[in-house]
GUDODREN-815875 format. One record per residue: residue in one letter; x, y, z of N, C-alpha, C in turn. Coordinates in pm, whole numbers, plus 50000, padded with zeros to 5 digits. Each point is the difference from the previous one (the first is absolute). Example, Ala and Ser with C-alpha at 12.3 -4.5 7.8 and 13.67 -1.06 7.14 Angstrom:
residues 2
> type  nxx  nyy  nzz  caxx  cayy  cazz  cxx  cyy  czz
> a  51319  49431  50780  49911  50119  50000  50090  50120  50000
> s  49965  50105  49928  50082  50119  50006  49923  50109  50073
end
This chain:
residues 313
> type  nxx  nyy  nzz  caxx  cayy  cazz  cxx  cyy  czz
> x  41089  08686  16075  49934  50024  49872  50048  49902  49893
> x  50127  49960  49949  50053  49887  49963  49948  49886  50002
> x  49973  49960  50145  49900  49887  50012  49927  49975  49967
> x  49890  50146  49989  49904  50021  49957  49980  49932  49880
> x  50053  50140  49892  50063  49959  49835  49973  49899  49985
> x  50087  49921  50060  50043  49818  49934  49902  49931  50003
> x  49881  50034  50102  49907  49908  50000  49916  50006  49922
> x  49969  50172  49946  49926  50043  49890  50048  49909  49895
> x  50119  50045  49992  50037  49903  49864  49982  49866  49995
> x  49928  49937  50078  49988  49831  49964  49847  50018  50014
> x  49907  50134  49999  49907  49955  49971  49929  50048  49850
> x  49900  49982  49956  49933  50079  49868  50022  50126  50008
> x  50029  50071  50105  50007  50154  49979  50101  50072  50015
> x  50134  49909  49936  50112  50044  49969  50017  50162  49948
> x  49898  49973  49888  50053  50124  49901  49901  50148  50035
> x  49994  49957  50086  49888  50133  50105  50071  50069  50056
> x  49992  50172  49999  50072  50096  50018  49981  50029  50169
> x  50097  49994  50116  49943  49973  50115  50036  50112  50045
> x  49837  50116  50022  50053  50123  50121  49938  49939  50158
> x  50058  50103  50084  49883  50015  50087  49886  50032  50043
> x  49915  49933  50021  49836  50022  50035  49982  50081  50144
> x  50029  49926  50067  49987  50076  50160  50065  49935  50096
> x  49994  50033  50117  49998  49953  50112  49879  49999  50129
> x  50041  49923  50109  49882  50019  50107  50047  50000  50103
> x  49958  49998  50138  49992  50048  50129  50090  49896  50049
> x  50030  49822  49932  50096  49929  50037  50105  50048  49934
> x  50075  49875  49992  50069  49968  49921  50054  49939  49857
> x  49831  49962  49929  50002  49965  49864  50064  50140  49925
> x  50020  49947  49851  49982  50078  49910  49959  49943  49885
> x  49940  50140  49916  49944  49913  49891  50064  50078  49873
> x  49935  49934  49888  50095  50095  49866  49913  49907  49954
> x  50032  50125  49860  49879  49946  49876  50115  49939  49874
> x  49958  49883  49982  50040  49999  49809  49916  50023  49966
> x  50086  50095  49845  49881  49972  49894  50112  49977  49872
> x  49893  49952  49895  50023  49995  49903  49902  50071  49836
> x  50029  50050  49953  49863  50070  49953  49885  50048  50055
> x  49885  49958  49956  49898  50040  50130  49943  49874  50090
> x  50089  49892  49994  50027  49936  50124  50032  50018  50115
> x  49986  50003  50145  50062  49985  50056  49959  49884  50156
> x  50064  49987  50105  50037  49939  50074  50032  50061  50132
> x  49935  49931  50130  50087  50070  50098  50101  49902  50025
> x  50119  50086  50115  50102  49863  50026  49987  50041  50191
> x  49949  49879  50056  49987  50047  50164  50166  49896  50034
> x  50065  50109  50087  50134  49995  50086  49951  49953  50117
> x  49988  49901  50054  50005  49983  50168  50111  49916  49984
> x  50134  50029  49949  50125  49942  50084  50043  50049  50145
> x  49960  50070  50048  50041  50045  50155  49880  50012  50070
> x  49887  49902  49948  49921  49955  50148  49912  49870  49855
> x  50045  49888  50043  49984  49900  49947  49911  49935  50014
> x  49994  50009  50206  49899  49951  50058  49819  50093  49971
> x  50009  50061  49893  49889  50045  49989  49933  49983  49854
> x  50054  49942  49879  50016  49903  49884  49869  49942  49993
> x  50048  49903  50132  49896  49875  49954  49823  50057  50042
> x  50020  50071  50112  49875  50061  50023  49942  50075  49886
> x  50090  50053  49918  49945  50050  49905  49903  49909  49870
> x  50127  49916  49990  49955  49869  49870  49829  49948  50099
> x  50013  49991  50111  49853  49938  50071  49920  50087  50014
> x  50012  50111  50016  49892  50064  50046  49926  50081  49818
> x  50074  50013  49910  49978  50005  49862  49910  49906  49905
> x  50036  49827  50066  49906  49925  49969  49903  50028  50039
> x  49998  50012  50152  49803  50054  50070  49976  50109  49905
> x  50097  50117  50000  49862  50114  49939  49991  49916  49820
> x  50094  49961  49930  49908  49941  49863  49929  49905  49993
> x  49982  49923  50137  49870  49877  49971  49908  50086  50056
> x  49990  50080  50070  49863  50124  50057  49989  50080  49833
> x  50054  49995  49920  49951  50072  49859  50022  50168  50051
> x  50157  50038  50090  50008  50102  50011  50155  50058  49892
> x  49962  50077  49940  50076  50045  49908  50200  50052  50091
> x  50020  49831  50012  50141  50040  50077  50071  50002  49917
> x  50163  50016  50001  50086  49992  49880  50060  49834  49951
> x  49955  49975  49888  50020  49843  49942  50159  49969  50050
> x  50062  49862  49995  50156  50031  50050  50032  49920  49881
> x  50110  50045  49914  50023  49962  49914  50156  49934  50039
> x  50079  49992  50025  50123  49948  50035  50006  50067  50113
> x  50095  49844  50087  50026  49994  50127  50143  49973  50042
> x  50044  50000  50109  50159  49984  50057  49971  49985  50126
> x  49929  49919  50071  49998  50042  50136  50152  50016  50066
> x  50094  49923  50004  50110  49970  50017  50069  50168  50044
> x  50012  50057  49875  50060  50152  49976  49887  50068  50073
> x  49890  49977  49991  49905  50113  50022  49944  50116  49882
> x  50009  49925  49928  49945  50078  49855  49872  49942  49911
> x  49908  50077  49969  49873  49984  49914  49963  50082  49868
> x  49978  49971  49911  49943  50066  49889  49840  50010  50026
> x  49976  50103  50002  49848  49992  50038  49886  50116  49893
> x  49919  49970  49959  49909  50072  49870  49981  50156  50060
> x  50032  50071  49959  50014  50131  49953  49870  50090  50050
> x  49957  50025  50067  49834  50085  49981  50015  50176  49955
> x  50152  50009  49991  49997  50126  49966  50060  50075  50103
> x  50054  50154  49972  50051  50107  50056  49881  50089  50118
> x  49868  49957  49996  49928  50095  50049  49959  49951  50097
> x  49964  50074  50096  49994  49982  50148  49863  50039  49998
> x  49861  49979  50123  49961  50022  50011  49964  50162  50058
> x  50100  50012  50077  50042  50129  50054  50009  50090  49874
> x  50040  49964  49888  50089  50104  49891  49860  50066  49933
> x  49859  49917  50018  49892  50050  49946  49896  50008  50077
> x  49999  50055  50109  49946  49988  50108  49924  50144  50004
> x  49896  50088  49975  49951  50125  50017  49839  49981  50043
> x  49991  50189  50057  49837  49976  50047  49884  49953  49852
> x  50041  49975  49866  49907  49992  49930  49989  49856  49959
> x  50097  49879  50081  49995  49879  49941  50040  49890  50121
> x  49974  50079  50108  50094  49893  50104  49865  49904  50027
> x  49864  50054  50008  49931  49875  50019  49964  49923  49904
> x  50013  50000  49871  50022  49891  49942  50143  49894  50014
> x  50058  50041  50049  50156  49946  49999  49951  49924  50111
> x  49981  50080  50116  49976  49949  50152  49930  49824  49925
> x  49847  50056  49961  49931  49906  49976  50036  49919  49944
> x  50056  49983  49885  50115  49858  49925  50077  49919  50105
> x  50115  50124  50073  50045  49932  50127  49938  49897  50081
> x  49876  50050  50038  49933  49937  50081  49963  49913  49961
> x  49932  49986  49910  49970  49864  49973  50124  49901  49957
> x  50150  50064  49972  50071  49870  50023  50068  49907  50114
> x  49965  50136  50112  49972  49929  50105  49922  49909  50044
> x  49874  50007  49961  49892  49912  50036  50066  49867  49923
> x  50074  50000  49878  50022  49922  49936  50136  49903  50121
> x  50033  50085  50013  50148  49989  50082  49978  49864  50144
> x  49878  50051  50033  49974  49942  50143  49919  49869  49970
> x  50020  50011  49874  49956  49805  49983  50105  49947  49994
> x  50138  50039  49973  50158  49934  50007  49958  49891  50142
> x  50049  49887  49955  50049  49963  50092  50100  50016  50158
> x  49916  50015  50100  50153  50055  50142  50033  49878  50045
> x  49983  49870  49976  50083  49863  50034  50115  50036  50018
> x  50070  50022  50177  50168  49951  50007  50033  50178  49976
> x  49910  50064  49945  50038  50165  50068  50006  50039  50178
> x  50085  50077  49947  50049  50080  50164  49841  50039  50066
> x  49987  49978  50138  49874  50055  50019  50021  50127  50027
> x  49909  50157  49977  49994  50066  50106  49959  50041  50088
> x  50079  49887  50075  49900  50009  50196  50003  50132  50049
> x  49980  50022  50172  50012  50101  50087  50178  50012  50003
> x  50086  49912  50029  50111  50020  50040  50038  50064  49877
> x  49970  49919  49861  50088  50094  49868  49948  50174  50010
> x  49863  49996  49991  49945  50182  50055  50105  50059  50045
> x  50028  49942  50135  50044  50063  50102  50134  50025  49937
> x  50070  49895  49961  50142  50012  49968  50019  50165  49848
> x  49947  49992  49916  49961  50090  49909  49991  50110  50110
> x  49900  50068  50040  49929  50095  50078  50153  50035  50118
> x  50078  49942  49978  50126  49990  50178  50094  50104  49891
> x  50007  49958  49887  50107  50073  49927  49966  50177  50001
> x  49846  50030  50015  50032  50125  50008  50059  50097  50097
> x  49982  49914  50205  50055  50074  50065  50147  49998  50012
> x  50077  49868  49931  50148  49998  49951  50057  50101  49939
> x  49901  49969  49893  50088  50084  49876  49973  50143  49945
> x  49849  50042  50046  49993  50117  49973  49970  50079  50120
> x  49950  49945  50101  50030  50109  50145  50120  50006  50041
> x  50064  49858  50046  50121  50033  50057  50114  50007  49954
> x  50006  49931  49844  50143  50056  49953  49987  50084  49920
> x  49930  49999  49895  49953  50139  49899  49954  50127  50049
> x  49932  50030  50138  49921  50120  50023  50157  50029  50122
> x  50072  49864  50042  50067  49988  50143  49934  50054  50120
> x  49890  49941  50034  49925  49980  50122  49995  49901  50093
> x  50002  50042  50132  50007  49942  50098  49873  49978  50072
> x  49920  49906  49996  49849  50007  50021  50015  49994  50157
> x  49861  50028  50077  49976  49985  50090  49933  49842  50036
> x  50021  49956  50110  49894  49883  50031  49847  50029  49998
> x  49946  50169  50021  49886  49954  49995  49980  50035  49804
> x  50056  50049  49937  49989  50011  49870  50023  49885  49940
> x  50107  49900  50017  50018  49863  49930  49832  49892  50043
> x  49938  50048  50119  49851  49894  50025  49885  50054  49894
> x  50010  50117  50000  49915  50093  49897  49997  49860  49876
> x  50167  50019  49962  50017  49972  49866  49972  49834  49998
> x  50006  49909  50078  49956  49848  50060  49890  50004  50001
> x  49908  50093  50036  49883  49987  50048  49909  49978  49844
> x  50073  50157  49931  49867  50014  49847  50034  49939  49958
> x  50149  49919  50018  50090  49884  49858  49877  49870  50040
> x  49967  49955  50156  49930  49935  50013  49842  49992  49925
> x  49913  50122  50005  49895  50013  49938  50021  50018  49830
> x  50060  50037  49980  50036  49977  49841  50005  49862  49987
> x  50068  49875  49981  50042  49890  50017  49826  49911  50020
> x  49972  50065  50065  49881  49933  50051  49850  50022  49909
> x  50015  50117  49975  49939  49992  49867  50030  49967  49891
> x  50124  49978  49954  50062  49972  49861  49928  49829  50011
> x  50035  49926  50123  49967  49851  49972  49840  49993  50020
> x  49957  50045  50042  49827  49993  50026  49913  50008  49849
> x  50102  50063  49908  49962  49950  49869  50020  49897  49910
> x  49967  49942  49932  49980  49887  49873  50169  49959  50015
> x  50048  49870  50056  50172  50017  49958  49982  49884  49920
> x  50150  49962  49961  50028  49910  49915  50015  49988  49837
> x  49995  50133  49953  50010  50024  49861  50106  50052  49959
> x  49996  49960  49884  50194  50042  49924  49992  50156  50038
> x  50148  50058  50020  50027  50108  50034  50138  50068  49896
> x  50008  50064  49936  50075  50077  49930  50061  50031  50064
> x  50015  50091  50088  50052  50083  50109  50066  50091  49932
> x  50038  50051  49893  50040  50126  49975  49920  50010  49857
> x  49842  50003  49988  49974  50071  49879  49914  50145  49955
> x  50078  50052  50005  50048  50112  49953  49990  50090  49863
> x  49994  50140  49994  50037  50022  49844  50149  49970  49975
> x  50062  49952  50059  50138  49978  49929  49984  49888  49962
> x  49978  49922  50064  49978  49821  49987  49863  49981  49909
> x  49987  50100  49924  49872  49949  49909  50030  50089  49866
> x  50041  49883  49930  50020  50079  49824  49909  49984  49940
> x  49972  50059  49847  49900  50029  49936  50084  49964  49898
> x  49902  49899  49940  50052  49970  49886  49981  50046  49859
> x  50039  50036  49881  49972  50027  49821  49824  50017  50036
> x  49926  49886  50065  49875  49997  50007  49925  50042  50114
> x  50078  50070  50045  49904  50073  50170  50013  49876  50073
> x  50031  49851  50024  50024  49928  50045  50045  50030  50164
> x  49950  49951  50113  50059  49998  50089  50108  49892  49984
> x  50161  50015  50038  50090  49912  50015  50048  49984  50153
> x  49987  49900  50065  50021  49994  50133  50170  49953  50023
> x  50033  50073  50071  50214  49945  50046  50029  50016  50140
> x  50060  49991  50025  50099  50036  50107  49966  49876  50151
> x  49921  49864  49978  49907  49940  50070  50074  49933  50063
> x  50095  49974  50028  50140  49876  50055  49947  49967  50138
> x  49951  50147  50068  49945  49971  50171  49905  49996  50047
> x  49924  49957  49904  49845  49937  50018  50012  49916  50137
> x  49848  50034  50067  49981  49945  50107  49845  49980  49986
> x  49956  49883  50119  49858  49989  50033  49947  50118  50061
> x  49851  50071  49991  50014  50115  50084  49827  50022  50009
> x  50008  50129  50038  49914  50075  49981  49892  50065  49887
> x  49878  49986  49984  49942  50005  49869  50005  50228  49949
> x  50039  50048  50075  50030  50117  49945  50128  50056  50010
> x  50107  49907  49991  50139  50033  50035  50063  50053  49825
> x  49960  49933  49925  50026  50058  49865  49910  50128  49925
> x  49899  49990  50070  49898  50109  49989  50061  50124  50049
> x  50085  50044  50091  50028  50087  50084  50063  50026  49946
> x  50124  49918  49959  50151  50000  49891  49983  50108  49914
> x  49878  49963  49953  49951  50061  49862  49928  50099  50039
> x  49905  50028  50074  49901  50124  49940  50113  50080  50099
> x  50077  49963  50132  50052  50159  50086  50148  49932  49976
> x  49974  50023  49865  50183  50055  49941  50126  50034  50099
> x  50100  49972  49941  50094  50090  50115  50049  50069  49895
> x  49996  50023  49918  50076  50129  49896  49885  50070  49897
> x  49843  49956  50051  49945  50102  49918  49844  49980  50097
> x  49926  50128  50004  49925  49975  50117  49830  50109  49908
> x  49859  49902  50008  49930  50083  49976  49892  50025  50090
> x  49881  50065  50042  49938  50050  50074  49921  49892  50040
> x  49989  50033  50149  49954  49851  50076  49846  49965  49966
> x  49933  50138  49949  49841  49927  49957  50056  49908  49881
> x  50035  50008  49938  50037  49885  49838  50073  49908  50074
> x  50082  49967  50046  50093  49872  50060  49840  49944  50058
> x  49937  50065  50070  49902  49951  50105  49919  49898  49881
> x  49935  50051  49921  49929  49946  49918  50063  49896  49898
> x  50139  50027  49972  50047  49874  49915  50016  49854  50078
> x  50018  50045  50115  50004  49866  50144  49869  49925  49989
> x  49908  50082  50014  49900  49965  49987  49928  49929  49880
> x  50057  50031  49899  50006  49917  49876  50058  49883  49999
> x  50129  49977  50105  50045  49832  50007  49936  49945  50098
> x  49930  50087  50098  49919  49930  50086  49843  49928  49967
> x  49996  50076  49865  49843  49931  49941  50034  49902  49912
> x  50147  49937  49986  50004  49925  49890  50040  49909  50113
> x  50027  49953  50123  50096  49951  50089  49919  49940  50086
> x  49933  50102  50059  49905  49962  50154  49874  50145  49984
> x  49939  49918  49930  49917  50136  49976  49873  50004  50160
> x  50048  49913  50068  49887  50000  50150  50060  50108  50115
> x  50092  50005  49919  50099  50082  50145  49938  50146  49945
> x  49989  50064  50118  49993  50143  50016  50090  50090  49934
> x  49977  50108  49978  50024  50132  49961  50152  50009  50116
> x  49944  50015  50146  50058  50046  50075  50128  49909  50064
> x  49960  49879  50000  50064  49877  50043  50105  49989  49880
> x  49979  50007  49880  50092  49963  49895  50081  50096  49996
> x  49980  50157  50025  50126  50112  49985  50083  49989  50149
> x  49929  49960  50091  50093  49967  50124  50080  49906  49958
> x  49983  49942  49961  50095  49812  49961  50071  50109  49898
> x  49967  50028  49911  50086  50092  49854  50068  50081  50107
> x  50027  50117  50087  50073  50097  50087  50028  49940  50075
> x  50031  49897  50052  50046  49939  50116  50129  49922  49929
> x  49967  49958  49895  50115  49901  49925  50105  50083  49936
> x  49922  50160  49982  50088  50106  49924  50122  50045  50121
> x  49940  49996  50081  50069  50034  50132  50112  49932  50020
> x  49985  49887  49994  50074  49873  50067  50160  50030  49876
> x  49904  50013  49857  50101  50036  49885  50089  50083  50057
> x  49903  50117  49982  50092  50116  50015  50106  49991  50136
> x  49945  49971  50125  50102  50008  50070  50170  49932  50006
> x  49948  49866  49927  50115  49908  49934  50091  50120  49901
> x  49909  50043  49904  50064  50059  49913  50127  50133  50039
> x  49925  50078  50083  50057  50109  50099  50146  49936  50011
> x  50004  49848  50082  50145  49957  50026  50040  49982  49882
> x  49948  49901  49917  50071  49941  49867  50098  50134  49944
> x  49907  50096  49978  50094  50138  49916  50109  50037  50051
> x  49948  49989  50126  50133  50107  50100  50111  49874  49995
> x  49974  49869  50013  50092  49928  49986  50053  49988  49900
> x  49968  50014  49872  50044  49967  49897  50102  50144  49941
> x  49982  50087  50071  50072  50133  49984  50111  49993  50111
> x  49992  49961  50116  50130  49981  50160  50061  49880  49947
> x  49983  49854  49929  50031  49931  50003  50086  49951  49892
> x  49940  50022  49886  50018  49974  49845  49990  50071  49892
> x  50055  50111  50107  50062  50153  49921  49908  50036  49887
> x  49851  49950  49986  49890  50056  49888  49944  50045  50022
> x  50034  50186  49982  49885  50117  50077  49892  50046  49922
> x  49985  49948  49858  49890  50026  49940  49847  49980  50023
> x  50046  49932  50142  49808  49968  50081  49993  50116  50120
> x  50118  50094  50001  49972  50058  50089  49883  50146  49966
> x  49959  50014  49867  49940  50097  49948  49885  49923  50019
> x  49975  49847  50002  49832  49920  50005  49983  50007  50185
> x  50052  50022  50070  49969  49997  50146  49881  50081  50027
> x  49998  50174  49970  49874  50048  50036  49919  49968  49984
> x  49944  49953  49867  49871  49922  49922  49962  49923  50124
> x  50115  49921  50063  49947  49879  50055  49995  50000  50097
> x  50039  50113  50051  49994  50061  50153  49870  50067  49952
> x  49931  50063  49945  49859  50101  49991  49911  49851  50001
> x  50013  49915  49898  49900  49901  50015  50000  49897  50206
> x  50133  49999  50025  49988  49959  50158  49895  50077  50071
> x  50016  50188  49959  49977  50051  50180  49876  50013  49953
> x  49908  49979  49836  49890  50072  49960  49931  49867  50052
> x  50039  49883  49977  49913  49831  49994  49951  49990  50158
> x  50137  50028  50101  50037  50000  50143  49887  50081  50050
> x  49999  50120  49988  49937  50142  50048  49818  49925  49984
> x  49967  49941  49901  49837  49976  49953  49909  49877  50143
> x  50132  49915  50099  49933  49927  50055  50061  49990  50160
> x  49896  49990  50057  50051  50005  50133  50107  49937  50066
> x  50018  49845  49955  50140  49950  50019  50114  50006  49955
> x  50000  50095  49887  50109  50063  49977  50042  50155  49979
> x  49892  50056  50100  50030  50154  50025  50123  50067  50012
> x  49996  49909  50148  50145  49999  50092  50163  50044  49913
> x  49963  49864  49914  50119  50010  49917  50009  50060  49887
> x  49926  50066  49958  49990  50096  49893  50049  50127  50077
> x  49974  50028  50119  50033  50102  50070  50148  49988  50010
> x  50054  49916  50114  50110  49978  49967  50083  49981  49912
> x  49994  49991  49897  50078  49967  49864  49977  50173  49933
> x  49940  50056  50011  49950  50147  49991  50089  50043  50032
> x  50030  49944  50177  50123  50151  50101  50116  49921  49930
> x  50040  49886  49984  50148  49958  49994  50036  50049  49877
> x  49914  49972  49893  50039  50057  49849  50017  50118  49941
> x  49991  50122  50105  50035  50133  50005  50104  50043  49953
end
């Protein structure tokens, strides 16, 4: 924290009163100055450095796409420290109810649309092997060390088999467009002006054209009734690819939710066995109901909706 300090002090925002803002699922932290009704964020990546510069690059793409990212006002790559513009205390999540979520949704969405003109030059792709690698963490981390299960051989082909048909639909759609990969109501503030503010973007990848769509309408910490999700999809699908089907576009939308969620299943359980942070262990059901409900709707992934049914007992 010292370190911190000192660096504050050699920049303009010396005389800024510095609490803490938050934290996240890494290892950053952030804290706010303020000064009157000024204020400032301050982003900490001294203990993962190597994730800095992705940030400073992938920040330029979303502000030459004219997406409302956070401006960077002072830099350190060195330390791993940024001053970055402020969008405020409010989360998308924090105003999130049945009398306003589809207007919210809808703002969202369209800064997605905005989003996927970013440049993906020299982004990570996400191929079949990255799928796969994501999708591997759930029989790790939440069957066999979180639930402590011992699968069977013919239960681990089950789980190869639908990981295969998932995968296979995720790429059969539109790829190659900027990817958020975690946006979210947490990762989406609201600014003084109803403003969508977009953050948390460091692991942007090339991808899938409904991979941020999914992020967003099937939440992992707030969930609304699948006729409305159905129809807000369908709203980025008429601004996107309005030739594609009804039916074809919610398969590509539930197939990519899938692929999420099952990643996600591990991510939590890992992030609770691993890095002692059990506060995702209350978001698991959500994201276990969206697995066995998405799973259960199509024939290639019956199987495993079934199975994930008996093990999660």
């Amino acid at each position: 924290m010292d370190k911190l300090k000192n660096w504050i002090a050699s920049t303009p925002y010396t005389h800024y009163t510095l609490t803490v803002a938050s934290a996240d699922a890494s290892f950053r932290k952030y804290y706010r100055l303020r000064e009157a009704q000024k204020s400032v964020i301050v982003m900490d990546s001294s203990l993962e450095l190597e994730s800095l510069s992705s940030f400073l690059d992938v920040t330029r793409r979303l502000l030459d796409a004219g997406v409302k990212a956070p401006r960077i006002l002072e830099q350190n790559e060195e330390l791993g420290y940024l001053i970055l513009e402020d969008f405020g205390e409010r989360q998308l999540l924090d105003v999130l109810e049945a009398s306003n979520f589809k207007r919210h949704y809808s703002n969202a969405i369209d800064e997605i649309v905005k989003m996927q003109d970013a440049s993906t030059l020299g982004l990570p792709l996400y191929n079949k092997a990255f799928l796969h690698f994501e999708m591997d963490l759930m029989q790790e981390w939440y069957l066999e060390k979180k639930l402590k299960l011992t699968l069977l051989q013919s239960q681990k082909e089950i789980i190869i088999k639908s990981l295969d048909s998932i995968s296979e639909v995720v790429l059969s759609q539109p790829q190659g467009l900027f990817v958020h990969r975690d946006y979210h109501s947490r990762n989406i503030m609201l600014t003084q002006k109803d403003e969508i503010g977009v953050i948390d973007y460091q692991d942007a990848m090339s991808g899938a054209i409904t991979y941020d769509l999914v992020s967003l309408l099937k939440d992992c910490y707030i969930a609304f009734t699948r006729e409305d999700i159905e129809k807000l999809a369908l709203i980025f699908r008429d601004k996107k690819c309005p030739e594609v089907s009804d039916a074809i576009f919610l398969k590509w939308f539930d197939f990519m939710g899938l692929q999420r969620h099952i990643k996600v299943l591990g991510v939590f359980s890992r992030l609770y066995l691993r890095d002692g942070k059990d506060g995702y262990l209350k978001d698991i059901p959500l994201v276990l109901k969206y697995t066995l409900e998405t799973a259960s709707r199509y024939e290639e992934t019956q199987a495993l909706a079934k199975l994930l049914k008996e093990l999660s007992r």
